[in-house]
ZASEMI-159439 format. One line per 4 residues: number of its first residue (from 1); their letters; for each residue x, y, z of C-alpha. Coordinates in steps of 0.5 Angstrom, whole numbers, plus 500, padded with zeros to 3 digits. Each point is the difference from the previous one (the first is absolute). Layout:
NUM = a = X,Y,Z; ... .
This chain:
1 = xxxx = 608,481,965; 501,493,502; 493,501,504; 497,501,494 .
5 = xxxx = 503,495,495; 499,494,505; 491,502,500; 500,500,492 .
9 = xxxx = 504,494,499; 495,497,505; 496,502,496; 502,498,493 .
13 = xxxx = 501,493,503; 492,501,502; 498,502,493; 505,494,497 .
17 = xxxx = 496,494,504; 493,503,499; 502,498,492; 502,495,501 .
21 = xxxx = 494,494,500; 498,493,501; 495,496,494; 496,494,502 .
25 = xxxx = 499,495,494; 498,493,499; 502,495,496; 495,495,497 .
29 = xxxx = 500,495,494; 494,503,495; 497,493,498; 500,497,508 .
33 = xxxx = 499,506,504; 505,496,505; 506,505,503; 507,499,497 .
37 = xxxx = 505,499,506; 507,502,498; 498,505,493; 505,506,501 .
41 = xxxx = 498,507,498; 506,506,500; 499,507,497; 503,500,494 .
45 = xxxx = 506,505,500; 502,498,507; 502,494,504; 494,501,505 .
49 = xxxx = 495,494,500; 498,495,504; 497,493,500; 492,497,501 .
53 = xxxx = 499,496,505; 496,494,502; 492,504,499; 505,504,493 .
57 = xxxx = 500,506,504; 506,505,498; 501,506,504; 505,505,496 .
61 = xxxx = 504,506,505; 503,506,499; 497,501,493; 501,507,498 .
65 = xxxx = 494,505,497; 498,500,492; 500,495,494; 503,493,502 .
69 = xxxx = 500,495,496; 499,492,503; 503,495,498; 497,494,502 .
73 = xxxx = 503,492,499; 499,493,502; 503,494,498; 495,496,495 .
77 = xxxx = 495,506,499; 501,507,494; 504,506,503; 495,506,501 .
81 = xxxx = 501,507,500; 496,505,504; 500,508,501; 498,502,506 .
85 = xxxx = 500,508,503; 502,500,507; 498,502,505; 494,494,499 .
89 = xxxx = 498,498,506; 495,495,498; 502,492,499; 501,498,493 .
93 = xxxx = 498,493,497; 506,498,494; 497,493,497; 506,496,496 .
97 = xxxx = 498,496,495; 503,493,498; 506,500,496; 498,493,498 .
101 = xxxx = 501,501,492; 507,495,500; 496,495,504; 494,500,496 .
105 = xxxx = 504,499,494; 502,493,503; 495,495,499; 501,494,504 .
109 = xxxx = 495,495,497; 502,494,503; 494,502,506; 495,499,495 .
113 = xxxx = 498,508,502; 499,506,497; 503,504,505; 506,503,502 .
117 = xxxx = 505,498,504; 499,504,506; 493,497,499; 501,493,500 .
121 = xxxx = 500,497,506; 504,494,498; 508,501,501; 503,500,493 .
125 = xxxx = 507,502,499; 502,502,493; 507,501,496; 498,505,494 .
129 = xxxx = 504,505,496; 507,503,502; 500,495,505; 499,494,496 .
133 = xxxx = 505,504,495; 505,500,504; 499,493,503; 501,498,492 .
137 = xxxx = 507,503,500; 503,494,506; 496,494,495; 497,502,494 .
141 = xxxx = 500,493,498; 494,498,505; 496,502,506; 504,496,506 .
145 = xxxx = 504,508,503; 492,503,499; 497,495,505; 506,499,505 .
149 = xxxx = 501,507,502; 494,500,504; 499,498,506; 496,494,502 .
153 = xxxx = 502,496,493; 506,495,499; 502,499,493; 503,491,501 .
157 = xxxx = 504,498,496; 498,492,499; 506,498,496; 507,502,501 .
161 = xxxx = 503,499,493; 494,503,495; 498,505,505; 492,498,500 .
165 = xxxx = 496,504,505; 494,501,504; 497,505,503; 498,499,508 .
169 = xxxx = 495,505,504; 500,501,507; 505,494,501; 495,495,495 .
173 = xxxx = 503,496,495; 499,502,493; 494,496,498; 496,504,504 .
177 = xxxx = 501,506,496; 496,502,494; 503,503,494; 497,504,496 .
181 = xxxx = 500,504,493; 494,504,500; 497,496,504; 500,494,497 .
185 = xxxx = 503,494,504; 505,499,493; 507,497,505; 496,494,505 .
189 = xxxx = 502,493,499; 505,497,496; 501,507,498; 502,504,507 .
193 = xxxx = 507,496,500; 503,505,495; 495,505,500; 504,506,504 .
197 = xxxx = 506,499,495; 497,501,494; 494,507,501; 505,506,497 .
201 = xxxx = 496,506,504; 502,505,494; 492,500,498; 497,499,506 .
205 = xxxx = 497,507,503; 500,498,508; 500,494,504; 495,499,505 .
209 = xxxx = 502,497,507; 494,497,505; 502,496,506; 497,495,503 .
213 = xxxx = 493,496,497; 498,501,493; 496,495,499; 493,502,500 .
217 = xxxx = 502,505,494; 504,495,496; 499,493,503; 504,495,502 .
221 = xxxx = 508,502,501; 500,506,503; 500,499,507; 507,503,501 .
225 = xxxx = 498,505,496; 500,503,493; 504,504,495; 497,503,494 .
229 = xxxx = 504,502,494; 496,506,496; 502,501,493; 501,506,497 .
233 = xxxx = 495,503,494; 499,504,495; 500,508,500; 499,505,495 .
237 = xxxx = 507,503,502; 505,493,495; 504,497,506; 507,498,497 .
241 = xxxx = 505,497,505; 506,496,500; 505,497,505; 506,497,499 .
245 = xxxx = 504,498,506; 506,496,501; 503,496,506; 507,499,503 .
249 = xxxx = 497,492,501; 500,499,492; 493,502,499; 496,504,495 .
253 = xxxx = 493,503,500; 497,503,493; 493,503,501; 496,504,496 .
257 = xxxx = 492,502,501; 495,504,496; 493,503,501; 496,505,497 .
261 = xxxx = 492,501,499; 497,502,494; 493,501,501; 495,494,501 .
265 = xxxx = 507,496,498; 506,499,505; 506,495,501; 506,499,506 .
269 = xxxx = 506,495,496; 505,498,505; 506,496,498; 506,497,504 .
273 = xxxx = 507,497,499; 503,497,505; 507,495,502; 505,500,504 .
277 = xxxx = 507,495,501; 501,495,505; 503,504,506; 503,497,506 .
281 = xxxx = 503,505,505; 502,495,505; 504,496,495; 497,493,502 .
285 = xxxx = 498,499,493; 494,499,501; 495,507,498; 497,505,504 .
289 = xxxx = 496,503,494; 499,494,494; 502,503,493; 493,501,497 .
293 = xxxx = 496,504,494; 494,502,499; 495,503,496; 493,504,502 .
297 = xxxx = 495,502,495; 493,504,503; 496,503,496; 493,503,501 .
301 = xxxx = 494,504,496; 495,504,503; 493,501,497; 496,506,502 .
305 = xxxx = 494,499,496; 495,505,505; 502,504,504; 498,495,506 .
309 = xxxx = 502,495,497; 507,497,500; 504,493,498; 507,499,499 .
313 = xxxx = 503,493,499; 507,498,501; 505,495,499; 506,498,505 .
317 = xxxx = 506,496,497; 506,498,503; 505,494,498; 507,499,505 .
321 = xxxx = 505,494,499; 503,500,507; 506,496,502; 504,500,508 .
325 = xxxx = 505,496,502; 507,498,499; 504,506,497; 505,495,496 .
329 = xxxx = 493,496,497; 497,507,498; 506,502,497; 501,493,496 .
333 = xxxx = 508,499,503; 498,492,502; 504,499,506; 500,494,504 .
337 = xxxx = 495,500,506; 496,507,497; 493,497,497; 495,503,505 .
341 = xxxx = 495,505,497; 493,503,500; 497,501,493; 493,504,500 .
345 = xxxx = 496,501,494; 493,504,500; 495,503,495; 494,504,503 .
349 = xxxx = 495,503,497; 494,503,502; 494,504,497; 496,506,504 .
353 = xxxx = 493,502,497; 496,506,504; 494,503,499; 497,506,505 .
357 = xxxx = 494,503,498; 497,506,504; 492,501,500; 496,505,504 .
361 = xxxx = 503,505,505; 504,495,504; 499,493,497; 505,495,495 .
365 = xxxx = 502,493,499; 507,497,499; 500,493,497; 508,497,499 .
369 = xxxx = 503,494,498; 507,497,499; 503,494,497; 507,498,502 .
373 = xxxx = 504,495,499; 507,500,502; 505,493,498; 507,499,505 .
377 = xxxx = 505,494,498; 504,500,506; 505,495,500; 507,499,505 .
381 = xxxx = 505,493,499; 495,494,500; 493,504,501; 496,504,496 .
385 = xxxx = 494,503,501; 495,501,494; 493,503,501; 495,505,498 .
389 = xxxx = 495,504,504; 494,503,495; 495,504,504; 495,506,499 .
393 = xxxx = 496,504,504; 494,504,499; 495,505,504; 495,505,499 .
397 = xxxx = 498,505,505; 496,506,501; 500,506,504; 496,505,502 .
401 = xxxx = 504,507,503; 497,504,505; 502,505,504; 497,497,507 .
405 = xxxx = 500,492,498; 503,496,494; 499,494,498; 505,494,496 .
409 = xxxx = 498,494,499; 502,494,495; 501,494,497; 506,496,498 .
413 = xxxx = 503,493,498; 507,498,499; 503,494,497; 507,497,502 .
417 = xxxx = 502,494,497; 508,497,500; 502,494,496; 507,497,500 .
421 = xxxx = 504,496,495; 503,496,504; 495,499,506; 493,499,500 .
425 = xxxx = 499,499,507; 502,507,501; 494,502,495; 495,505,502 .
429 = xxxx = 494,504,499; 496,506,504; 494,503,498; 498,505,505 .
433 = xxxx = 494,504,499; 498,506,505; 495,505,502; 502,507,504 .
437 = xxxx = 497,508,502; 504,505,503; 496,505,504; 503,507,502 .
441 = xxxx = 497,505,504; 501,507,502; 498,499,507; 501,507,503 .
445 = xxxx = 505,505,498; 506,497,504; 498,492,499; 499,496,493 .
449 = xxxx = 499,493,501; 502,495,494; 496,493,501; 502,494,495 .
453 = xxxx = 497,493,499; 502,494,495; 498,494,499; 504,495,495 .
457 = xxxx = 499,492,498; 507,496,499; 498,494,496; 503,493,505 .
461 = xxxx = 501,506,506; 493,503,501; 497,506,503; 504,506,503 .
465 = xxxx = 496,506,503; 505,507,501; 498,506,503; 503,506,501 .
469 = xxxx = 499,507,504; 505,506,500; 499,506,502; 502,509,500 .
473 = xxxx = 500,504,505; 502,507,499; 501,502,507; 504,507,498 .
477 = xxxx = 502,503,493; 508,497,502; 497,494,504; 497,495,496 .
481 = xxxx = 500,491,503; 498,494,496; 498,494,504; 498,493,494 .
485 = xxxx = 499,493,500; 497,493,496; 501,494,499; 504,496,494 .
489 = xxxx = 501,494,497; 506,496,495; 498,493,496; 505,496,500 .
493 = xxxx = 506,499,494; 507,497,500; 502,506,498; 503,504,506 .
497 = xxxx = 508,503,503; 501,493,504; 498,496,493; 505,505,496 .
501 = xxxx = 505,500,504; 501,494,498; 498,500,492; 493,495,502 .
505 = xxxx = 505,495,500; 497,494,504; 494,503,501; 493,496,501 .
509 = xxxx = 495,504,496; 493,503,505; 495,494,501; 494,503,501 .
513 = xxxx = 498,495,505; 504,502,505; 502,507,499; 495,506,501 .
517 = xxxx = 499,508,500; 505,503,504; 496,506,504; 501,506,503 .
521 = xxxx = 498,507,504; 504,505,502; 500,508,500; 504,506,501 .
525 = xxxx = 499,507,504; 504,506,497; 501,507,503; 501,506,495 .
529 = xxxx = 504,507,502; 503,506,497; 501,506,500; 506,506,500 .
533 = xxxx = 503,504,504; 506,507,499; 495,504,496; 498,493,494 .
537 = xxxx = 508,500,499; 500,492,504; 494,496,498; 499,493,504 .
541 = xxxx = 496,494,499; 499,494,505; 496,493,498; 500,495,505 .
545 = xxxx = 497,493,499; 499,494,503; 498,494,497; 498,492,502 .
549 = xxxx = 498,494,496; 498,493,502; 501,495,494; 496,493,502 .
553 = xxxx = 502,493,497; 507,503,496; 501,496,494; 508,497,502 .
557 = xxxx = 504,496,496; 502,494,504; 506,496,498; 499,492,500 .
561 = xxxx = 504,493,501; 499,499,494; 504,506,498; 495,503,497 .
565 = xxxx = 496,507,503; 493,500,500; 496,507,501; 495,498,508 .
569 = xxxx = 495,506,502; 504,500,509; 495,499,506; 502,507,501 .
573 = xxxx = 500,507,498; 506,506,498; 499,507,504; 503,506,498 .
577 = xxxx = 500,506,504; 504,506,500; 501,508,498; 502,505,494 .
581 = xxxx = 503,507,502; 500,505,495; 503,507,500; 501,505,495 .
585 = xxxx = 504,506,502; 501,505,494; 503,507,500; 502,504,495 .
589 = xxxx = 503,497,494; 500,493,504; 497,495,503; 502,494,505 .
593 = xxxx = 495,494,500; 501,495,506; 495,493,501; 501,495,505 .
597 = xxxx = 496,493,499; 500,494,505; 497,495,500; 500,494,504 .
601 = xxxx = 497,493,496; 498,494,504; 499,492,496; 496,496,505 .
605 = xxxx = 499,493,499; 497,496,506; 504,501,506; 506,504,496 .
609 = xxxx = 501,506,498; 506,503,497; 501,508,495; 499,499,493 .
613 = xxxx = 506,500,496; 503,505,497; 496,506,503; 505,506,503 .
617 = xxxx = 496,502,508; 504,506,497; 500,505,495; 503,507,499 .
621 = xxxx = 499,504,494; 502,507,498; 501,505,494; 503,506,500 .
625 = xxxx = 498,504,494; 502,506,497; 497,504,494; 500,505,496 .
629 = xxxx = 495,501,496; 501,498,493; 508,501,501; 502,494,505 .
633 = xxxx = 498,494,503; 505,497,506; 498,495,505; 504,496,505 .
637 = xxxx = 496,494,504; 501,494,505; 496,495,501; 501,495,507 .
641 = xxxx = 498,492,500; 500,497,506; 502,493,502; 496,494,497 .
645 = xxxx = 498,492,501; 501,497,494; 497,494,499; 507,495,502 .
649 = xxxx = 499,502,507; 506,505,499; 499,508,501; 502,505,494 .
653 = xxxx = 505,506,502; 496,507,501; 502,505,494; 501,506,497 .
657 = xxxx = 499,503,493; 502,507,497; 499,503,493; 500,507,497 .
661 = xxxx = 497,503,494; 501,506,497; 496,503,492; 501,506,497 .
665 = xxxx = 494,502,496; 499,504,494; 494,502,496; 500,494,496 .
669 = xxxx = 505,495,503; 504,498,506; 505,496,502; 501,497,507 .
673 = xxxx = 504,495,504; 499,495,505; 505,496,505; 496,495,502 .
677 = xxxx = 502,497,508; 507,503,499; 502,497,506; 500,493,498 .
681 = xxxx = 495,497,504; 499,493,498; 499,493,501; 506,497,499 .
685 = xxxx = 505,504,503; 497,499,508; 496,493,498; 501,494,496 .
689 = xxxx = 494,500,494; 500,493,499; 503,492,503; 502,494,497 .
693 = xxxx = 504,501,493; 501,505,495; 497,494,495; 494,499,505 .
697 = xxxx = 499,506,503; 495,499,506; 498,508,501; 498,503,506 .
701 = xxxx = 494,506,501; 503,506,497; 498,507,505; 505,504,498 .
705 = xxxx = 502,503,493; 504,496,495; 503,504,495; 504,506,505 .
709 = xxxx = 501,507,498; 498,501,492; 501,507,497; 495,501,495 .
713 = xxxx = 498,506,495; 496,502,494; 496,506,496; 492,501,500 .
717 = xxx = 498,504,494; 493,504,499; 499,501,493 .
């Protein structure tokens, strides 16, 4: 008997191998052709699968006879299903086609391009929907937390008391940076000192990031870069939203924001109210948060008379009374000693026409202008500073849309001009006017090549020539690089973070005859990977970027015997090099983002050389997010700054900064609580902020948080 049993075994063992089969495939993307490494393919019901590699083949084992089912997944592309009968003996081609339908919602239009982001070989970072929701829940009074949680920007305090701030990119100062609203230059000049602290993001749609030189698109000031804020417009669906928000440090934010379409008719309406108390965490007696109220009013209209045709018009209104300083004079106690403060009241108003037409198959022209005016009375014991800036900026544009070849090209003229009650000497008047084309090409299939060229004309400086080159390469589906460069250009005004510092108390007004352009080249290299792993569940996304920038003649404020400033353009040169490191790592319900940013920014003067002030060498950003769809929202994050030169020879301590966020969300409403810097990382528990006495106070750099740990919470209603 067991010799008969031990040959039929055999032989069911025999006939249970032979059904078992190996099915050869290859995974391709259906728009390229090109082969997608990493894609995995299981037979649906079972765990049996395998990975594609390198050339996109997959060879699947032990895949029993009959009807299956192919479940076939790549990160950035549409799921497919396939059946197969097996035995199949043949190699079977799976085409995946993009999932690029989120990404083509997003429009970046600070490139000028019609293509989308994958498409656009300059390297542009946007915030933009849940992101800039959640971001809006740390300060939904203005945009400081949105710009200084990404990496390679630094969002400067200038004053210690009335909590001014400048954005600084790659370890620039803030003048070389350009501020946006919808692409129009509204926060330049004597508008840029206050200009971060007073732009709720409520109506903005997305914010758009382009690091390094700007300025062959948008002209002078965006040799750092660029930061454009897009606001939102009206669709058929009304939009009817409410924040309310309240804060440990005495603050109060009420926003509100309206949009609907009617037909040929649309309208957004957004308006804001916005104070605080004088709050002083350190009892120093003097402010880290000044006591301030503000009031925002934007409406917009939107005209759609064609169905090509498009105009829309808006107004941007904000008036603010702001007053830093001593706590015992803010709060009119009187007290011997107690009379230093920093009083600053500001109106600005700026109007926004579009009108975009389209014609033919892919041709339309845009014609845009502005008119601004922004009014600042600033004024501290002894001094007052009274000016008025008046600038307007117009452009017209055309473009023609191919898929191989497109073409921008435009004209524009911007006027500048500052008057001050009290100095005339300080008076001046810019008048630029430019001419630029934009070329992007689809080369090949792996290489698009964006190639830029302006010209611009600044009344008492002459001529400046900035090209620009950027390019794509598509080297495999999860393998993307860009590698950009170009030159810009700054024109010399009095208004910059050294002068603010010290409220342009004793500062000598440019004199043309000495003063001149300051210029620069510069470019940036990145590398793009993502990718997933353990059957999709683990997604993970890599950007590398270097950067280098070289400014010639820097404008610099030089202190005089006299005991007055005057602004000189150095024998020299500022050059800043570095990296950002960026990884996103999403599992589940959760996902973990790490940025680290260094960067190393020289001054060199003659035979001097020396670290520009107030630039951390190191920085670590990291966020742990986790979320429930449309339940909960959590996020705990810290971020690492190292040690800074300041500009009296001392070195500032290294530091770190923790927060934790947590919304509950319903249909129409959530509620959300934030803990701002809970561990209490501030200025003045490890430095002194300022010298001489409380009277006079002489301030030092401020690189670290002034304010401390603030709990902040609100409500937002969807209407």
């Amino acid at each position: 008997m067991q010799k008969l049993i031990l040959p039929l075994l055999l032989m069911l063992l025999s006939s249970m191998a032979q059904a078992q089969h190996t099915l050869n495939f290859i995974v391709k993307d259906a728009q390229t052709n090109e082969p997608l490494s990493g894609a995995t393919i299981l037979i649906k019901g079972s765990s049996n699968g395998a990975v594609a590699d390198v050339t996109g083949n997959v060879k699947i084992q032990n895949v029993g006879p009959g009807v299956q089912i192919l479940h076939t997944r790549f990160i950035g592309y549409k799921d497919r299903l396939d059946t197969l009968t097996v035995p199949y003996s043949d190699t079977l081609q799976i085409a995946l086609s993009s999932d690029a339908a989120e990404m083509e919602e997003v429009v970046i239009s600070s490139t000028r391009s019609s293509r989308t982001i994958q498409d656009i070989p300059t390297r542009v970072e946007f915030v933009a929907g849940e992101e800039l929701d959640e971001k809006a829940n740390m300060k939904p009074g203005d945009i400081r937390t949105i710009l200084s949680e990404s990496t390679g920007i630094q969002v400067q305090t200038t004053s210690a008391t009335s909590a001014n701030a400048s954005i600084r990119i790659q370890g620039l100062d803030g003048r070389y940076t350009q501020l946006l609203k919808d692409g129009f230059p509204l926060y330049s000049g004597a508008a840029s000192g206050l200009g971060l602290l007073q732009i709720p993001p409520l109506d903005l749609k997305q914010v758009e990031l382009i690091k390094g030189s700007a300025s062959t698109l948008y002209g002078g000031g965006a040799i750092a870069g660029l930061v454009n804020l897009i606001s939102k417009t009206p669709k058929a669906e009304r939009e009817l939203r409410f924040h309310l928000n309240g804060t440990s440090a005495k603050g109060l934010d009420i926003n509100g924001f309206y949009g609907q379409r009617f037909g040929k008719i649309g309208t957004t309406i957004f308006a804001a109210h916005n104070r605080n108390g004088a709050y002083d965490p350190a009892k120093i007696d003097l402010t880290a948060i000044p006591k301030f109220e503000r009031f925002t009013f934007n409406p917009r209209i939107f005209f759609y008379p064609k169905e090509k045709t498009s105009i829309n018009f808006g107004v941007n209104t904000t008036f603010e009374n702001r007053i830093g300083g001593d706590m015992h004079l803010i709060k009119n106690e009187n007290q011997l000693g107690h009379t230093y403060f920093e009083k600053n009241k500001t109106e600005r108003l700026s109007t926004q026409l579009t009108v975009d037409h389209s014609f033919g198959k892919c041709d339309h022209i845009v014609v845009k202008n502005s008119v601004s005016y922004f009014n600042r009375n600033l004024q501290t014991p002894g001094y007052q500073f009274n000016g008025k800036q008046y600038a307007s900026f117009s452009e017209a544009s055309y473009a023609r849309h191919g898929e191989k070849l497109e073409w921008i090209g435009g004209l524009n003229l911007w006027t500048d001009r500052f008057q001050e009650n009290n100095l005339a000497n300080r008076n001046y008047q810019l008048t630029t006017v430019g001419a630029f084309v934009q070329n992007t090409w689809k080369a090949q299939k792996w290489l698009n090549i964006e190639t830029g060229l302006r010209t611009d004309h600044v009344n008492n400086y002459g001529f400046a020539f900035l090209p620009r080159v950027s390019a794509l390469f598509k080297i495999r589906p999860q393998l993307t690089s860009r590698l950009g460069g170009g030159m810009g250009y700054k024109a010399p005004t009095i208004f910059t973070e050294e002068s603010e510092r010290i409220q342009y108390r004793n500062v000598l007004g440019i004199d043309k005859r000495f003063n001149k352009l300051e210029k620069s080249y510069g470019g940036n290299w990145d590398i793009n990977y993502m990718t997933s792993f353990a059957n999709d569940q683990i997604s993970l996304s890599i950007n590398q970027l270097f950067f280098y920038t070289y400014l010639i003649d820097p404008l610099v404020l030089k202190p005089q015997t006299s005991g007055t400033y005057v602004f000189r353009n150095i024998d020299g040169h500022i050059d800043t090099r570095g990296s950002e490191t960026n990884v996103k790592l999403g599992y589940s319900d959760f996902k973990l983002f790490l940025g680290y940013t260094f960067t190393r920014a020289r001054i060199s003067e003659g035979n001097s050389h020396q670290e520009n002030f107030l630039t951390p060498r190191h920085r670590v950003n990291s966020i742990l997010f986790y979320e429930v769809d449309e339940k909960w929202k959590i996020g705990l994050e810290a971020y690492y700054f190292s040690k800074q030169k300041l500009s009296d020879g001392r070195i500032g301590k290294d530091y770190i900064i923790m927060g934790f966020m947590a919304e509950r969300l319903w249909k129409k409403f959530s509620i959300y609580i934030n803990f701002e810097n809970f561990t209490d990382r501030r200025q003045t528990r490890f430095d002194n902020i300022y010298t001489g006495s409380i009277s006079n106070p002489v301030f030092r750099d401020i690189y670290a948080p002034l304010d401390g740990f603030v709990f902040n919470g609100g409500i937002k209603m969807s209407l």
